[in-house]
C-alpha positions in Angstrom: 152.6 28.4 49.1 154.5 30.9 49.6 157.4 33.5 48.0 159.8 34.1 51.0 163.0 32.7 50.9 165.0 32.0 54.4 167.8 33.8 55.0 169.8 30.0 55.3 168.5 29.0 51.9 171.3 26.9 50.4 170.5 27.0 47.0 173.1 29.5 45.0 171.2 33.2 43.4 172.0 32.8 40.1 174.6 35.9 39.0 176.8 36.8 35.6 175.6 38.0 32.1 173.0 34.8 31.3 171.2 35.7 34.8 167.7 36.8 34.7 167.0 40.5 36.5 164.9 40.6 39.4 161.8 41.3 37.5 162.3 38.3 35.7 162.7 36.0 39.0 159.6 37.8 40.1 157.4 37.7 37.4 158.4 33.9 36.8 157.7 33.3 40.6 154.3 34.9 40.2 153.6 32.8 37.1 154.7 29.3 39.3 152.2 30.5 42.0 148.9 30.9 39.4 149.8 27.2 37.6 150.1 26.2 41.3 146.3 27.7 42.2 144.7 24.8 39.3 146.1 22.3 41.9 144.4 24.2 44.9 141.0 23.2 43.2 142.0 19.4 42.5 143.6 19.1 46.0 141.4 21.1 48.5 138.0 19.4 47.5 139.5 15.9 47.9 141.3 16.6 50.9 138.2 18.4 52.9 136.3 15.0 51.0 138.4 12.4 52.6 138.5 13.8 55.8 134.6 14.1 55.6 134.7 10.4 54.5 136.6 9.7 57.6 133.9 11.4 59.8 131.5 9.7 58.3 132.8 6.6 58.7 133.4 7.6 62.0 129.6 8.9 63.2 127.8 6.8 60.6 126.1 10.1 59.1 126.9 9.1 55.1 127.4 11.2 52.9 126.5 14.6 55.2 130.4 15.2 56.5 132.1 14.0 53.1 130.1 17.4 51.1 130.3 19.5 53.9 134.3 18.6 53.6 134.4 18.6 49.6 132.5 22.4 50.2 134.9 23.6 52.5 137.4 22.5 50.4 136.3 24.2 47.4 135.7 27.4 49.6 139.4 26.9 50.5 140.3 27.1 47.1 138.4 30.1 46.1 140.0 32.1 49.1 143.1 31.1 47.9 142.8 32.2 44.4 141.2 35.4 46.0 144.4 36.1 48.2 146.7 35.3 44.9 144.7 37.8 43.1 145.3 40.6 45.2 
């Protein structure tokens, strides 16, 4: 996920008195992207999972490719919340 904006982004910046500052926007951005990182390690094992399932299925090798996947998949996630930490 990430922070940047595009140029062409329709959605109106918020201005006037009830506004939040810009360290408000950013400190509530950076607290959307760590409640977004307990997702990563639901979604990224069960991703790298069903494609392994898929492999399997594929090359008849049960249940090798499905861990391999859910491993990479949880290795994903840890990189992630490594890179988010930094």
């Amino acid at each position: 996920m990430t922070s940047r904006i595009p140029p062409d982004d329709p959605a109106p910046i918020p201005t006037g008195p009830g506004a939040p500052s810009g360290r408000k926007m950013a400190e509530r951005l950076r607290q959307l992207r760590a409640a977004s990182l307990g997702w990563n390690f639901v979604t990224a094992p069960l991703v790298g999972g069903a494609l392994g399932y898929g492999a399997d299925w594929l090359l008849g090798s049960y249940p090798w490719a499905m861990m391999v996947g859910m491993a990479l998949g949880f290795v994903s996630a840890f990189l992630e919340v490594l890179r988010s930490a930094r």
